[in-house]
C-alpha positions, 0 to 999 in steps of 0.5 A: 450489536452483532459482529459484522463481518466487515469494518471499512475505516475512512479517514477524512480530511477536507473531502466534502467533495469526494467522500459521498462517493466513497461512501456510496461505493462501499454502503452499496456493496451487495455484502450488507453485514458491515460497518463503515467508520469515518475518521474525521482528521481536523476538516476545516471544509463541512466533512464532518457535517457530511460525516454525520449526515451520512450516519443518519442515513444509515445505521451501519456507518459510525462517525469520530472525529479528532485534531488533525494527525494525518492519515495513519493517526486516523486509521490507527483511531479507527482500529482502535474502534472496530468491531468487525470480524475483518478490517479494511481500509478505504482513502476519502477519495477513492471507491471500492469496486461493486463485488469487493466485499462479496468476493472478499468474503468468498475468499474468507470462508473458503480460506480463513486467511488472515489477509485477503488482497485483491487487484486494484485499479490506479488512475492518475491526473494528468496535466490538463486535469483529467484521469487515465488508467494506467497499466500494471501487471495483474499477477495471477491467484495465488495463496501463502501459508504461514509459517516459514515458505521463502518460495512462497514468499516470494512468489505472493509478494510478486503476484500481489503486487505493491503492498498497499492496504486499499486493496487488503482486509485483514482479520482484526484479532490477528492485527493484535498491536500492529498499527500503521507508523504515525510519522509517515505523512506522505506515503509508505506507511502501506508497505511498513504495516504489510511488511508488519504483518507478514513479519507475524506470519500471517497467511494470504490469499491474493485475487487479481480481480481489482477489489479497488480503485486509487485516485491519484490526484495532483494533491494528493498525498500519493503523488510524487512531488519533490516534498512527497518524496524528500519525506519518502526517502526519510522514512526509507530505512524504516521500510528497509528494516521492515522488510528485513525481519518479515524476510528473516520470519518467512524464510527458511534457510538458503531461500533468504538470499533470493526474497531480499534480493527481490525486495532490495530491487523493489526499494531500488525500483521504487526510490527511481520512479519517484525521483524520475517521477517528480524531476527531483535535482541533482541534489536531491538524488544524491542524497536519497541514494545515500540515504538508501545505500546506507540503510542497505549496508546496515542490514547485510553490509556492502550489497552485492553487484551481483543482486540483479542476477537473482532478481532477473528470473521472475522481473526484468524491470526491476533486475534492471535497476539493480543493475544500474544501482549496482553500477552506479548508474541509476541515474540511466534509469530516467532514460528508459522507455517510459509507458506512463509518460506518454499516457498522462501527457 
């Protein structure tokens, strides 16, 4: 068999209801040279009949199954059986856009980069069940050499956006032994696989044009209900020493100080929309500031109250926050003006 240029893994767990679409959405592309692997992770509801099925159709897609072991097991087995050039992740209930992969692969042979991120679309359910789109920043095209550039840095992690993987397509060879962190069952996994990848110095490439489209449902595992985010905060200084040594391996000296800056209000801002998000206690928010106070202090010891101060040029929102955290007044933050809110109402 011929390389193909693309391996898009799916990991499938009980998605007989939304997998076709997913599937659809990627063997459609215009792009053909790809190849589609379905993960199946211990369905109990047929999606391995319609796993199977959709290999019938079509040669291109390959089918595993496995006990259930959640999402970054799967996609872990999915690597492991890859054979594409560039490798790309899609969750079982969510689609790509018609010209991600043309685009991808424009952006491929024009930069050889070992990371391609694209835009992405976010829609959420509301309460009365139905989804809207909810607004973020686009950023603007931007690319990051490999090596040690803090500016550079910096800027691509602000125009790129979250570090999810959806959006991304990462050349095989270069992932080598870099695999996604099986305890994470709820979420943050993307941003400690990203922050691996550019801890290896890899180069990147961003397009603002959305690649991708991420359902948020009340079920699913990316929703911020009290027990998704309890588990998020466990796996929080996992994130934060990530984010650590991918800071120390780009940046060159005297630019360290403005990139952790920036991503110490990234985990601020994070950690107070999920608990705002899903109305956490008193209780839980208390533990959850410890957890991340603590797991700040064992990376560059007492943070510093002037952090916002740095942060403030290239985000307001976020300087924000680390205001407030540096003030001990995070819990403010659920005060703010809230676009959000009045959408999924």
């Amino acid at each position: 068999m011929q390389q193909p240029l693309f391996s898009i893994i799916i990991p499938v767990y009980n998605a007989v209801e939304t997998l076709q679409a997913a599937a659809d959405s990627i063997l459609g592309q215009s792009v053909r040279d790809l190849e589609l692997l379905l993960v199946d992770d211990g369905s109990r509801d047929g999606s391995i009949d319609l796993c199977r099925k959709l290999a019938e159709q079509d040669s291109r897609v390959r089918v595993f199954s496995q006990k259930n072991g959640g999402i970054c097991a799967a996609r872990n087995a999915g690597l492991a059986q890859a054979k594409g050039m560039y490798v790309g992740f899609c969750d079982d209930d969510d689609c790509y856009m018609p010209n991600a992969l043309q685009r991808a692969e424009n952006l491929i042979r024009e930069t050889g980069a070992e990371m391609i991120r694209g835009g992405y679309e976010l829609q959420r359910q509301t309460d009365a069940g139905y989804m809207v789109t909810l607004p973020h920043a686009e950023g603007s095209p931007c690319r990051l050499p490999a090596g040690k550039d803090g500016t550079a840095y910096l800027q691509f992690l602000s125009n790129s956006g979250p570090q999810f993987v959806w959006n991304t397509f990462y050349r095989r060879d270069f992932l080598q032994d870099i695999r996604f962190d099986e305890n994470c069952r709820f979420g943050l996994e993307d941003f400690l696989f990203n922050a691996e990848v550019y801890a290896h110095n890899a180069g990147a490439v961003f397009d603002p044009v959305p690649f991708y489209r991420h359902y948020e449902r009340s079920d699913s595992t990316s929703a911020a209900t009290v027990r998704a985010v309890v588990a998020r905060v466990q796996t929080l200084p996992n994130w934060v020493r990530a984010e650590y040594r991918a800071a120390e391996s780009r940046c060159e000296n005297g630019r360290f100080a403005d990139v952790w800056a920036a991503r110490k209000a990234e985990f601020i801002t994070f950690l107070m929309h999920q608990l705002r998000d899903c109305r956490a206690s008193d209780a839980v928010c208390r533990r959850a500031w410890r957890t991340l106070r603590r797991a700040l202090r064992d990376m560059d010891g007492k943070s510093s109250a002037l952090d916002f101060l740095r942060v403030a040029g290239h985000n307001k929102k976020q300087a924000v926050a680390a205001f407030l955290y540096a003030t001990h007044t995070q819990g403010l933050y659920a005060y703010l003006p809230n676009k959000e809110e009045k959408l999924l109402k």
